[in-house]
VOMILUM-906061 format. One record per residue (C-alpha): x, y, z; residue in one letter. Coordinates in steps of 0.001 Angstrom, whole numbers, padded with zeros to 6 digits, always signed. Example, Ala and Ser with C-alpha at 12.3 -4.5 7.8 and 13.67 -1.06 7.14 Angstrom:
BEGIN
+012300-004500+007800A;+013670-001060+007140S;
***
This chain:
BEGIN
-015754-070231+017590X;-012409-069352+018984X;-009968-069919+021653X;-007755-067345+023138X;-003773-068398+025180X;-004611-071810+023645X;-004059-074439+020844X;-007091-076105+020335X;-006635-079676+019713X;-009630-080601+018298X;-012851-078754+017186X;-016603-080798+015531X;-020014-079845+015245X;-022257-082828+014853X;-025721-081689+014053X;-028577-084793+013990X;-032004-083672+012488X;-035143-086309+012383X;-038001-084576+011055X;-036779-080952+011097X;-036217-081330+014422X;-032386-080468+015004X;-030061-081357+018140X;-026568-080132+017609X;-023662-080964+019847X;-020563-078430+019732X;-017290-079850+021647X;-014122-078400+021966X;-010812-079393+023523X;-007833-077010+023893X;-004894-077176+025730X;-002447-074881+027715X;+000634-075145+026667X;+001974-072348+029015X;+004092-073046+032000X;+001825-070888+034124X;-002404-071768+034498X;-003996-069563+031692X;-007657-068269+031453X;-009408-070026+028324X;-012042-069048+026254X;-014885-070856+024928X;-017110-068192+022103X;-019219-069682+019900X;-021800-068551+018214X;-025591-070228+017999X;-028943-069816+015966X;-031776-067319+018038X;-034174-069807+017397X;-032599-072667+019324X;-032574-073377+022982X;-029905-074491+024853X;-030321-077779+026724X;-026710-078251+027795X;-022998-077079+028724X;-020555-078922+030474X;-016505-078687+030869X;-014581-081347+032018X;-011081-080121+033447X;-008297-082719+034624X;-011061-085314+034651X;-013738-083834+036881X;-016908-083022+034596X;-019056-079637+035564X;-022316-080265+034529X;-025012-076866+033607X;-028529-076890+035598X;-031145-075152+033952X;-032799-072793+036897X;-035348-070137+036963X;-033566-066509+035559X;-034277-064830+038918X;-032499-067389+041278X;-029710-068126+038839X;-029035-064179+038213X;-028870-063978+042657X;-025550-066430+042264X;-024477-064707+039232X;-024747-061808+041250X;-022877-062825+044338X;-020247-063699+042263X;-019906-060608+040314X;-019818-058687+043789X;-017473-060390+045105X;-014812-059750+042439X;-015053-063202+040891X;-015207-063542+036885X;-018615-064983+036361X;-019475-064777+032605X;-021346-066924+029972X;-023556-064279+028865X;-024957-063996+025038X;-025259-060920+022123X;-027746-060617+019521X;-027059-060624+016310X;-029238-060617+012644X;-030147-064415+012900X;-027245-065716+015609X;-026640-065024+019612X;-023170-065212+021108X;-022419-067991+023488X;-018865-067008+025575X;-017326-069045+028751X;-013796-068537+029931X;-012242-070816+032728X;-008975-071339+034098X;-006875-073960+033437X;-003815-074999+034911X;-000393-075541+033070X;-000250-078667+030703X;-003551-079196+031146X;-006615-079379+028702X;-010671-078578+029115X;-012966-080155+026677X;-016838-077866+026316X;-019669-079435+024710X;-022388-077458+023917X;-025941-078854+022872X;-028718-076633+021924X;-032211-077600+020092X;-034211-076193+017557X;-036907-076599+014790X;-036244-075885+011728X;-038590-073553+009655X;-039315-073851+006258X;-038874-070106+004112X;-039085-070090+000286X;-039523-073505-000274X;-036528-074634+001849X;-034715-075646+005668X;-031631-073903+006926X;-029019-075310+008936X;-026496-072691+010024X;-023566-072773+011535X;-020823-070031+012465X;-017405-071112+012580X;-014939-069195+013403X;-011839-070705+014685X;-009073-067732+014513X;-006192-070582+013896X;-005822-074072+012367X;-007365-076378+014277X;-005448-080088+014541X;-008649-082182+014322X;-011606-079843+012837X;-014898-081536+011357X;-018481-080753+010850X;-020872-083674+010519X;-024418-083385+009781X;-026835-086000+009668X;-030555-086176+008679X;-033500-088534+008217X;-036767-087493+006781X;-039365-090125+006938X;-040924-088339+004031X;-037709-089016+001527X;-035447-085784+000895X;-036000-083542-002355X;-032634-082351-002376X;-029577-081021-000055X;-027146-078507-000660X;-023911-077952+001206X;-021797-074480+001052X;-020072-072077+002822X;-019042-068585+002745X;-015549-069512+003217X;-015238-072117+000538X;-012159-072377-001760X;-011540-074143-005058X;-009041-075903-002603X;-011879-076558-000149X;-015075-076975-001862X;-013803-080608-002787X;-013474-081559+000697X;-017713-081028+001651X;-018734-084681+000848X;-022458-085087+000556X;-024033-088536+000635X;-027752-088684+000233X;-030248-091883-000248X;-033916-092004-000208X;-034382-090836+003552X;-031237-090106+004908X;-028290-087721+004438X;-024499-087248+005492X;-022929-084297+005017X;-019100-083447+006249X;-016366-081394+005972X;-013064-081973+007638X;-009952-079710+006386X;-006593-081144+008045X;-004678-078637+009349X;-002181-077857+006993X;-005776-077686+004534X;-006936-074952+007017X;-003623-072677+006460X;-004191-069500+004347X;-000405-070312+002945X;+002215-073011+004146X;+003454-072350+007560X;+001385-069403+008787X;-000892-069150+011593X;-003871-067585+009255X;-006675-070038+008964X;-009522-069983+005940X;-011899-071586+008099X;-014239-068237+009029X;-017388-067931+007596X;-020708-069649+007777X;-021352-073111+006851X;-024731-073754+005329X;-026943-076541+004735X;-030288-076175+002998X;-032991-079314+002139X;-036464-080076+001158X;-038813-082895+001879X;-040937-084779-000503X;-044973-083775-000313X;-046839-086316-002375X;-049960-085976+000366X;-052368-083108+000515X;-052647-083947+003931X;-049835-083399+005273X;-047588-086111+007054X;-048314-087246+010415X;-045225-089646+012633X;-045912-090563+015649X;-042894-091252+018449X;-043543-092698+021671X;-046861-091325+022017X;-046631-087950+021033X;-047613-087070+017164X;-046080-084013+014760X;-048304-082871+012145X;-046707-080807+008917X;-048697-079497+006504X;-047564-077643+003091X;-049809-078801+000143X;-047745-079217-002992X;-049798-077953-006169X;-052118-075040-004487X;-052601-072472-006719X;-051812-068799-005063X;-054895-066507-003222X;-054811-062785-004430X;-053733-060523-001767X;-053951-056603-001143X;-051469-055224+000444X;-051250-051102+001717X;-047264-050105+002674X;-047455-047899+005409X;-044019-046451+004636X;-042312-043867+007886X;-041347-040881+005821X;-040212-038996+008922X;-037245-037191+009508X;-035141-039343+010952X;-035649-041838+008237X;-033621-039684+006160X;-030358-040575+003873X;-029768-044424+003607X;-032636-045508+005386X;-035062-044056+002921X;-033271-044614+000023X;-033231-048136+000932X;-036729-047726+001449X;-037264-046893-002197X;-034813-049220-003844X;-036949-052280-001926X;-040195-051222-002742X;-038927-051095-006829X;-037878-054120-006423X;-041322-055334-004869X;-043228-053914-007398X;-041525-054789-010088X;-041981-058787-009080X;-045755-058049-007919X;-048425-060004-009647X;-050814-058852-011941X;-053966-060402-009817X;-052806-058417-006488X;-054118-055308-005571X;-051810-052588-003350X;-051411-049311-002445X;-049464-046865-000497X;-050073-044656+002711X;-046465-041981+003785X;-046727-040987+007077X;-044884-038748+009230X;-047074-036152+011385X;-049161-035692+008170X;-051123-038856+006506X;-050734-039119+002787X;-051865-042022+000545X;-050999-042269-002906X;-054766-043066-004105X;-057797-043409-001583X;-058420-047187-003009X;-055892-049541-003618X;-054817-050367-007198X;-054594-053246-009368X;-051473-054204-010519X;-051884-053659-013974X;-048316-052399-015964X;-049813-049113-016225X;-050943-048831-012492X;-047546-050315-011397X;-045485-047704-014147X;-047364-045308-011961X;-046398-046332-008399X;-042591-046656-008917X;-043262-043018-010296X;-044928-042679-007123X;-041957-044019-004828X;-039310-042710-006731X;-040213-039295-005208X;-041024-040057-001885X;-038474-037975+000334X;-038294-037648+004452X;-039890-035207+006504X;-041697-034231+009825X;-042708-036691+012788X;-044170-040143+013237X;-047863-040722+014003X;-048190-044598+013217X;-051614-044697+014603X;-053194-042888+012240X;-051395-044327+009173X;-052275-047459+010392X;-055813-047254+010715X;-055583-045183+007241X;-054780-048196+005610X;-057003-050977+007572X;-059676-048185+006554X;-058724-048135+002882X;-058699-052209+002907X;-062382-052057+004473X;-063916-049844+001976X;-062602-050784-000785X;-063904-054538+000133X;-066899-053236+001345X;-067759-051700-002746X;-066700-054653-004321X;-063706-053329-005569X;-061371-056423-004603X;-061476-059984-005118X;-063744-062215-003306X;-061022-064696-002419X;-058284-062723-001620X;-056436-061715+001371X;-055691-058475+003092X;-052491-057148+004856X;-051057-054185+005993X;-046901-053684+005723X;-045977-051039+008423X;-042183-049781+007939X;-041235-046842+010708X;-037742-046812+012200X;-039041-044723+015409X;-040919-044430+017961X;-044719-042426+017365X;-044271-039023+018174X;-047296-037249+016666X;-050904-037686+017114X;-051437-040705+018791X;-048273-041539+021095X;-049609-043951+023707X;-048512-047435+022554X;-051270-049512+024556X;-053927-046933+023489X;-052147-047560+019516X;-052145-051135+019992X;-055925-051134+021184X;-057097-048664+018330X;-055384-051031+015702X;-056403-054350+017203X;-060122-052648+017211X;-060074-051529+013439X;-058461-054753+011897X;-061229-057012+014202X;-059037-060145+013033X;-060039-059721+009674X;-056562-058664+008000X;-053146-059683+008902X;-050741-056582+010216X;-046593-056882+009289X;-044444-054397+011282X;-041119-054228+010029X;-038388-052106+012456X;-035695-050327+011155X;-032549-049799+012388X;-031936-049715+016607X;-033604-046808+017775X;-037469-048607+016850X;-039675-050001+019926X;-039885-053498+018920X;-041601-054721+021453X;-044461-052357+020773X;-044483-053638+017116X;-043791-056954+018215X;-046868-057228+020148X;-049255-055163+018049X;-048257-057621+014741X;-048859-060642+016626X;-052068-058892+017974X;-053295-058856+014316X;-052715-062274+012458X;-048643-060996+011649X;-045278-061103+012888X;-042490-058295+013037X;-039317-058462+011502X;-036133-055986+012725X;-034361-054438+010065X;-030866-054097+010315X;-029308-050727+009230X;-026566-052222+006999X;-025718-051679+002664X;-028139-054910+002490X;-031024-053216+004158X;-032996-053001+001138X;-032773-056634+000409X;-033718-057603+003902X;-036913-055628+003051X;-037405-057190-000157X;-036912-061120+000869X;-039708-060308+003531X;-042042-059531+001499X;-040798-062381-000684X;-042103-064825+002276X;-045430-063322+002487X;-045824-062812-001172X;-047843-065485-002123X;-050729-066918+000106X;-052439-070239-000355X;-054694-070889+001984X;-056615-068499+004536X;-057908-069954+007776X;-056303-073091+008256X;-057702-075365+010909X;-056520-078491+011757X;-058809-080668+013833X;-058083-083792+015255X;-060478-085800+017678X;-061044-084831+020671X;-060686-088273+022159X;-057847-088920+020924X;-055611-086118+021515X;-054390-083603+023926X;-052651-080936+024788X;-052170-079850+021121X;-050031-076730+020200X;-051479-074341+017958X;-054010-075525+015281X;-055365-072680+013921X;-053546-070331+011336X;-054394-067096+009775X;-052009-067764+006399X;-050174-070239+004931X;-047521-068769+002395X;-046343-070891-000467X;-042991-072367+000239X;-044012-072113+004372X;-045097-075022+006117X;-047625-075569+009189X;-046174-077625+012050X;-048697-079098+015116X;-047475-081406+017652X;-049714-083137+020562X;-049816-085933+022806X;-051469-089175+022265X;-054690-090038+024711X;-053820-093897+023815X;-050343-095010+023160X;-051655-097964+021746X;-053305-096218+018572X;-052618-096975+015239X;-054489-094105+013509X;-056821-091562+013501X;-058534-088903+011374X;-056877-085629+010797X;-059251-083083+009063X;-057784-080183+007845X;-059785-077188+006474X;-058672-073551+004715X;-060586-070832+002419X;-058465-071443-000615X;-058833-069209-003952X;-062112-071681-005319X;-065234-070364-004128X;-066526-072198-000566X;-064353-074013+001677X;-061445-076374+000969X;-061862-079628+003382X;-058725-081390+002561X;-059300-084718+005249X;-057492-088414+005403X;-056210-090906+008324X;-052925-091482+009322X;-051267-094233+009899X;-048743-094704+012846X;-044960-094455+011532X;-042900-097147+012364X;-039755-097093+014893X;-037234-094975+012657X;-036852-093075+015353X;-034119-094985+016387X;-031988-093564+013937X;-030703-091045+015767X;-032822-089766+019270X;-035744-091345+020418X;-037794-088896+022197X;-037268-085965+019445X;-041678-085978+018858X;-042142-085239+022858X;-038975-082481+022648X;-040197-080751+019053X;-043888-080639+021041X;-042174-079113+023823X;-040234-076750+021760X;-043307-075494+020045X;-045563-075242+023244X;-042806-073337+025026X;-042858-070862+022244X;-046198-070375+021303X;-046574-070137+025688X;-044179-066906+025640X;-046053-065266+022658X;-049337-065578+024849X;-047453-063825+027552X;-046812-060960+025450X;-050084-060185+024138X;-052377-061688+026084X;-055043-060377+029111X;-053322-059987+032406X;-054565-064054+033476X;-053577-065015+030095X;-049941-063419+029714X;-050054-065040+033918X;-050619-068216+032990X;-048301-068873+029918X;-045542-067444+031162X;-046345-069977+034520X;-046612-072745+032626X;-043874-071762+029663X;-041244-072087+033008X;-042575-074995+034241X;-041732-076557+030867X;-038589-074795+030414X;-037510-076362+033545X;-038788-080147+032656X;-037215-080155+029456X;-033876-078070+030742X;-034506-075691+027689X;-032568-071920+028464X;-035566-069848+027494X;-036593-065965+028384X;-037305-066887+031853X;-034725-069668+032698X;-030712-069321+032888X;-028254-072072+033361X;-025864-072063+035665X;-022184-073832+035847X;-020259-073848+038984X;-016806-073358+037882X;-014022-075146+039345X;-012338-073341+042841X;-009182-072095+041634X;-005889-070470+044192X;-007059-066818+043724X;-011172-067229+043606X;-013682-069813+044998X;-016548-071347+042935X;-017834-068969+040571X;-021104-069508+038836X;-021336-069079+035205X;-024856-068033+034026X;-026377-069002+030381X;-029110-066748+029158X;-031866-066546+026529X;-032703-062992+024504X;-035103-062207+022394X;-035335-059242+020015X;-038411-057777+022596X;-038920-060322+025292X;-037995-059595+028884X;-039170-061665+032166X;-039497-060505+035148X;-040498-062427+037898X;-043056-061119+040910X;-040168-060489+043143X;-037967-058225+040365X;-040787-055889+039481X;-040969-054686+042644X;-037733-053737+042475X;-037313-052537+039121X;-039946-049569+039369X;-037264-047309+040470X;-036708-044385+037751X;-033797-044348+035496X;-031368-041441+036349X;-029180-039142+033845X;-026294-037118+034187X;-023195-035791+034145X;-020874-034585+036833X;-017073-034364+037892X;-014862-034206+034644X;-016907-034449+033376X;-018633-038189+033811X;-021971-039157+032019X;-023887-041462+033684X;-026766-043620+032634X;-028225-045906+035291X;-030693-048467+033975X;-032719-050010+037230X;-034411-052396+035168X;-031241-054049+034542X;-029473-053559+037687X;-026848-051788+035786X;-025775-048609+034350X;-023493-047488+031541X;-020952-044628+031914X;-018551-042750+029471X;-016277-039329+029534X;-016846-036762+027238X;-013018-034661+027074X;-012611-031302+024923X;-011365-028217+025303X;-011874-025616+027706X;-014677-022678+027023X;-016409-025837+024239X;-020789-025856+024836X;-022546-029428+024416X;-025912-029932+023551X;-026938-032356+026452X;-030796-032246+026302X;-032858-031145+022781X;-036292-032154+022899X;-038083-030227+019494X;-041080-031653+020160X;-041766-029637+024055X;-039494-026897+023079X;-036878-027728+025450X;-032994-027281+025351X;-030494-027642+027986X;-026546-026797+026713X;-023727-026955+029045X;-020191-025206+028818X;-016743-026675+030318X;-014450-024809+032013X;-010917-026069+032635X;-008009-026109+035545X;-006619-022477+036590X;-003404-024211+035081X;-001607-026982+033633X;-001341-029498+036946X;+002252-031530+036515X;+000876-034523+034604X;+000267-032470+031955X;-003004-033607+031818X;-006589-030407+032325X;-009287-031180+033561X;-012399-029765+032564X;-015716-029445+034294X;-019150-027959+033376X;-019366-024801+035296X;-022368-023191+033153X;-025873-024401+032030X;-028416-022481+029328X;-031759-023998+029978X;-035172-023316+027223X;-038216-024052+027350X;-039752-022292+024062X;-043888-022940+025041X;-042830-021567+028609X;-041112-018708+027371X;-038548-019337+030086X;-035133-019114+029451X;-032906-019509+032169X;-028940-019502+032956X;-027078-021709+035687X;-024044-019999+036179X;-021990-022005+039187X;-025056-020946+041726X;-025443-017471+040492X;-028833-017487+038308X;-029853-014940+035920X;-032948-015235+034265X;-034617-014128+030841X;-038681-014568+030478X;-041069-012496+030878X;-042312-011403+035128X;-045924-012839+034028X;-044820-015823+033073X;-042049-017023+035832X;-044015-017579+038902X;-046204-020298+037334X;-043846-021170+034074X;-040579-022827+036073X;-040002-023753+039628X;-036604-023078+041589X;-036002-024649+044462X;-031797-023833+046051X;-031138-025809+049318X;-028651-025591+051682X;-026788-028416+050599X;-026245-026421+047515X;-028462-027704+044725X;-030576-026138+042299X;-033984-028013+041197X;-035585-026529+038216X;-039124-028135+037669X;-040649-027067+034190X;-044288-026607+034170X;-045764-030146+033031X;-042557-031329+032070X;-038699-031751+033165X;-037139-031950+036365X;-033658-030785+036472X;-031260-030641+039771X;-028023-029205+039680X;-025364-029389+042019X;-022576-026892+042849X;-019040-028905+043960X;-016765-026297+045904X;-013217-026726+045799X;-010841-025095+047899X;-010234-021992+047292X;-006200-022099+047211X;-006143-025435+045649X;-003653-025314+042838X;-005309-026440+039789X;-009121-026825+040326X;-011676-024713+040912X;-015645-024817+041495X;-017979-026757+039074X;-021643-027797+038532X;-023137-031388+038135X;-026359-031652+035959X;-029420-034480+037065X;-032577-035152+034946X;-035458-036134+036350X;-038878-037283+034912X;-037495-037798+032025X;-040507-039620+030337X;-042225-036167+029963X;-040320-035993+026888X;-041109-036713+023517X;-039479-039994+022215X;-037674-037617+019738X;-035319-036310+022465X;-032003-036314+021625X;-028234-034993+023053X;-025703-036013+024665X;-027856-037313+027350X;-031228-037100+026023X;-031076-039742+023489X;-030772-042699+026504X;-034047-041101+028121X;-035803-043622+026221X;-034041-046760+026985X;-030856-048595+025532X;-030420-051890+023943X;-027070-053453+025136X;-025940-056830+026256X;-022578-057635+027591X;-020681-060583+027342X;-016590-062159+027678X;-016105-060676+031272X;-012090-061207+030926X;-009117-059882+033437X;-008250-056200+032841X;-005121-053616+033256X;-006785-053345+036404X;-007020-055988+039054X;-010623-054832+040431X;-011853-053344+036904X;-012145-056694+034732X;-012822-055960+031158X;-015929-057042+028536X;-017115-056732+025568X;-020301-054931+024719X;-022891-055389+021870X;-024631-052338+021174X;-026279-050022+018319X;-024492-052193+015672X;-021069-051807+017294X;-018858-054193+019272X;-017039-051888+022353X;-014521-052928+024540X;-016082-051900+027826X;-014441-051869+031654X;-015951-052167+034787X;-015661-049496+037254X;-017082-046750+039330X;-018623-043358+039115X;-019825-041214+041571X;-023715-040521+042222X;-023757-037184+044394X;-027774-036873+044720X;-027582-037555+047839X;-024290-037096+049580X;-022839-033826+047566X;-019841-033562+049664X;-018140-037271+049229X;-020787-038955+046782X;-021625-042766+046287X;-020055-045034+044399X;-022185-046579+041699X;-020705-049490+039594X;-020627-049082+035436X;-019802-050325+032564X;-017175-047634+031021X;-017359-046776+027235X;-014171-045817+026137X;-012862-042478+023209X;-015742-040401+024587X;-018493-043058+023962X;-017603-043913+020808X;-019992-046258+019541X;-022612-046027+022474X;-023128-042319+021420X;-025129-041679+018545X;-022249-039698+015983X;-019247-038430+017433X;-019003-036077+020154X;-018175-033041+018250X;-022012-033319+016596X;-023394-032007+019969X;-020978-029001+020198X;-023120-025741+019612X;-022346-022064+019214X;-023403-020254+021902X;-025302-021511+025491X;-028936-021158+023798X;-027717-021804+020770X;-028898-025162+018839X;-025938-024981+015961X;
***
């Protein structure tokens, strides 16, 4: 984390973990040493999987204290605040496995503020091991910097392991590491002049992750079972199982736009993967893009000679056409069915589909609830479905949902140089299977309100976690049966008691059995909202923010909100805390109302793009500048046959700043099924299709007020505007805004200048901050990989008023839209008006 117009005094983590159950405290205190107040900054950085349970800031001895409120009435104050020209921030990014956590507040000369941070997770066990992780980035030597991690396993700890990315030969002694039977104490405290990259200088070598990775002891079949206070945990990872065969079909996207890296990434992970398969599995392969090809119509066993012949196979797999996921899917739920259904697979064994597409489905197929339903139907719970998503432009949330539907879980792959081992350490976690069909049954007496106790899969080096509540506080033990289709024939019952664990617990926090069973039943709630019937996804997502509220956890559908202290130029400004996901969005009954208004795109004045996103209340806005007589593809959909190029036109001469204005004063318009092809020429139309075809093909509509609405035939709505300047004005002269409409009548393949945002946009601001310009405060934006300085401001929305306009507020992308564009801008310039090179 770093601090900006500030020396930051002192800087510690302190993480405490009692049976993988972690509650980490970050605190901070910095002082301004200015002679004036100075805004300071507070950016840290946090693990997705936790939840925050508390901020405060204490400032000249008055403590602000964070509430934990429901989203929708903590974004109203955010809200207020935001309108009212106040900087109201604490917003966080997404990242790979981290979110961004940013504050700033003023403070007044002299003075210091001290944060603390606390946020709550549970750890999860992957390849045979627990991760603490922690981000540290402090930008300068820090005068009292430590990390301290303690943890107590009731179980006794296998081993721990301490590094960092940023560790030295200097450095490396300084991580001491003391571990006993059931507890450990890690630390690592550089002084400052240990924290220098040379004597003297301001460079620190403190940026990097800090890691800590550990393993319990499993001597019980069982499981272990501790009980807290009246509420019980149960984990459950056999030692000794031997591994279940599994066949697995790759549904691999071979589509166009998984072409260059992406495939070749593609290829390099699945060598990998079959070179480390095991001889007892059984897999094949099904490409998809609009065409369905499998390598073999049965799946294969891995035998050297079959898997000599599949990395044959995938060496010459190449990219092409569109992307119809429904049918590869069910191609490869069918191959799994028949080839159990002749015997051709083991008895014990278990099935699963890997699905890799980077898009959305644009052939066959396209609806995603219809997709979701046909899938769901084939599988019939009988195989488990892995969607992996590559790169930014994927749905997630459709392949979220439709994994979960069916026994899996999805997994975003980030379009980065280690893409293909991100593919290949999935499939390392769900590479060996133990046990099928694990239920774990307690009685029915004795507990309640248990989380999830039924699992399709337990991989080796995984572990099962259940947490309840105790009927009688006074119990002493109980029978746990646990039961799972191993790879013996007939069922494994694996059954013992428990016995009640005795008051560690005071070790470090007391209640951490009732918190990890919130935790869990807060999470498991918000997966039943998402793919759930209508009363289901109702009722978890009522009940996940009642919880989220008891416990003060910041989940999907709570925020939590600071009042910041009144300073001379602002009053109290709330700063709002919120949760992301990778696909989860709440809205409450009061917001979706609201946010069924349609997107709108386009571009007008000199020329402004717009993109205004309703569902968030927000909109996104950048300048495209070239010169004069230069075309820009703005709309090319391949899939409808539909093009829309515009050209800019410039100032009748050089006004005194030096500076020309250009303007889009021409529009070529296609519509290849239609025939029509149409010119917009500053309100003088000429048109090219055939006199059969017109009347019924396209739809022109010129009002008074001087717009043009072109309405393709089952598709498109397009309004243009005409702007009239004054005839003896100097330097400008008459120009055309462009307006889509209806924009989900396109294909998800749409691209251009403004076609690519029909679709949607993953963004997130965060680090609202003063900028050159009093009423325009700058930001920074997370989005498509990149990390934008953005600035508030204004652009004008003439749809309705085309003489003065309104005034809609935007984030502004600076360098023509670098980074929020897909390329650069000079990859939409074309040839000629109907031109698509």
């Amino acid at each position: 984390y770093y601090w900006s117009f500030c020396l930051s005094n002192q800087s510690s983590l302190s993480v405490s973990v009692t049976s993988r159950f972690a509650h980490t405290v970050m605190t901070s205190v910095a002082l301004n040493r200015a002679n004036t107040s100075q805004e300071i900054f507070f950016d840290v950085e946090l693990p997705k999987t936790a939840f925050i349970t508390n901020f405060s800031m204490e400032i000249e001895g008055q403590v602000y204290v964070g509430e934990v409120k429901e989203k929708e009435k903590a974004k109203q104050q955010y809200e207020k605040a935001v309108s009212s020209g106040q900087t109201a921030g604490l917003v966080k990014a997404s990242g790979r496995k981290m979110e961004k956590f940013s504050v700033s507040v003023n403070v007044a000369a002299s003075s210091n503020v001290t944060f603390i941070l606390t946020y709550e997770e549970l750890l999860q066990r992957k390849m045979g091991k627990y991760e603490i992780l922690t981000r540290v980035k402090p930008k300068e030597p820090v005068q009292e910097f430590k990390i301290v991690a303690d943890i107590y396993e009731p179980q006794g700890i296998a081993f721990v392991d301490a590094h960092a990315t940023f560790l030295s030969n200097d450095l490396l002694p300084l991580v001491e590491k003391t571990v006993t039977d059931k507890k450990a104490h890690i630390s690592f405290s550089p002084t400052l002049e240990q924290q220098r990259k040379c004597p003297g200088c301001d460079g620190t070598l403190i940026d990097g992750d800090f890691l800590i990775n550990y393993d319990v002891n499993r001597a019980q079949s069982l499981g272990d079972i501790q009980v807290v206070n009246g509420y019980f945990v149960h984990f459950f990872a056999p030692p000794d199982l031997p591994r279940v065969p599994k066949n697995v079909v790759f549904v691999i996207d071979k589509s166009g736009s998984m072409g260059g890296r992406k495939i070749a990434q593609t290829r390099e992970a699945l060598l990998a993967i079959l070179n480390d398969i095991h001889e007892e599995d059984h897999f094949g392969f099904v490409e998809f893009d609009d065409k369905i090809v499998p390598w073999k119509e049965s799946l294969s066993k891995a035998t050297t000679e079959n898997v000599a012949e599949a990395i044959a196979y995938v060496k010459r797999i190449v990219d092409v056409g569109g992307t119809d996921i429904n049918a590869a899917v069910l191609k490869g739920v069918d191959m799994l069915i028949k080839d159990k259904q002749a015997n051709r697979l083991p008895e014990r064994s278990v099935d699963m589909i890997i699905l890799l597409t980077d898009g959305m489905p644009n052939s066959g197929e396209s609806h995603l609830p219809k997709i979701q339903e046909n899938v769901r139907s084939a599988i019939g719970g009988n195989m488990s479905l892995y969607c992996l998503g590559f790169g930014n432009n994927v749905d997630y949330a459709f392949l979220d949902v439709m994994s979960k539907q069916n026994n899996g879980v999805a997994r975003r792959i980030y379009e980065a140089s280690d893409a293909a081992l991100q593919l290949q350490g999935f499939y390392d976690e769900v590479a060996s299977p133990l046990l099928s069909e694990v239920d774990l049954r307690y009685p029915d007496n004795t507990v309640e309100f248990v989380t999830t106790n039924h699992f399709s899969q337990l991989f080796n080096g995984s572990e099962i976690v259940v947490a309840g509540r105790l009927a009688d506080n006074d119990l002493d033990n109980f029978l746990v049966e646990v039961y799972g289709q191993g790879v013996r024939r007939g069922t494994r019952q694996i059954w013992g008691v428990s016995s009640k664990v005795a008051h560690y617990f005071e070790y470090i926090f007391g209640d951490f059995t009732e918190r990890l069973w919130a935790y869990l039943t807060i999470q498991q709630l918000l997966e039943k909202s998402k793919t759930g019937s209508s009363d289901e996804k109702g009722n978890a997502t009522a009940k996940a923010l009642d919880m989220s509220l008891r416990y003060s956890f910041v989940t999907p559908l709570t925020s939590m909100v600071v009042i910041k202290p009144e300073t001379e130029d602002s009053t109290e400004a709330p700063l709002i805390a919120n949760k992301l996901t990778e696909a989860y969005r709440y809205h409450s009954p009061q917001q979706r109302t609201h946010y069924q208004a349609t997107p709108t795109y386009f571009v007008d004045g000199d020329p402004h793009f717009m993109i205004e996103l309703p569902d968030r209340n927000d909109s996104l806005c950048f300048n495209i500048n070239d010169k004069p007589g230069t075309i820009f593809t703005l709309v090319r959909d391949t899939e409808t046959g539909i093009l829309v190029n515009g050209q800019i036109i410039g100032d009748k001469k050089i006004p005194p700043n030096g500076r020309i204005n250009t303007y889009f004063w021409r529009f070529g318009i296609i519509h290849q099924a239609l025939g029509v092809r149409l010119e917009v020429k500053r309100i003088i139309f000429t048109f090219f299709t055939s006199p059969s075809f017109f009347p019924t093909s396209v739809d022109l509509v010129v009002s008074k007020d001087r717009s043009l609405t072109v309405t393709l035939k089952d598709s498109v709505k397009f309004v243009i505007l005409l702007h009239k300047v004054w005839k003896k004005h100097p330097y400008h002269q008459d120009y055309l805004g462009f307006y889509t409409l209806d924009t989900h009548l396109l294909s998800p393949s749409v691209h251009g200048l403004l076609g690519q945002f029909y679709h949607g946009i993953d963004y997130e601001v965060t680090d609202l901050r003063p900028g050159e310009v009093l009423e325009k405060p700058d930001a920074t934006m997370f989005v498509k990989g990149h990390q934008l300085n953005v600035t508030r401001g204004w652009q004008r929305d003439f749809r309705r008023d085309v003489k003065n306009g309104e005034n809609i507020p935007c984030w502004f992308i600076h360098n023509n839209g670098t980074g929020l564009i897909d390329g650069d801008e000079r990859d939409y310039i074309v040839s000629g008006l109907f031109k698509t090179v």
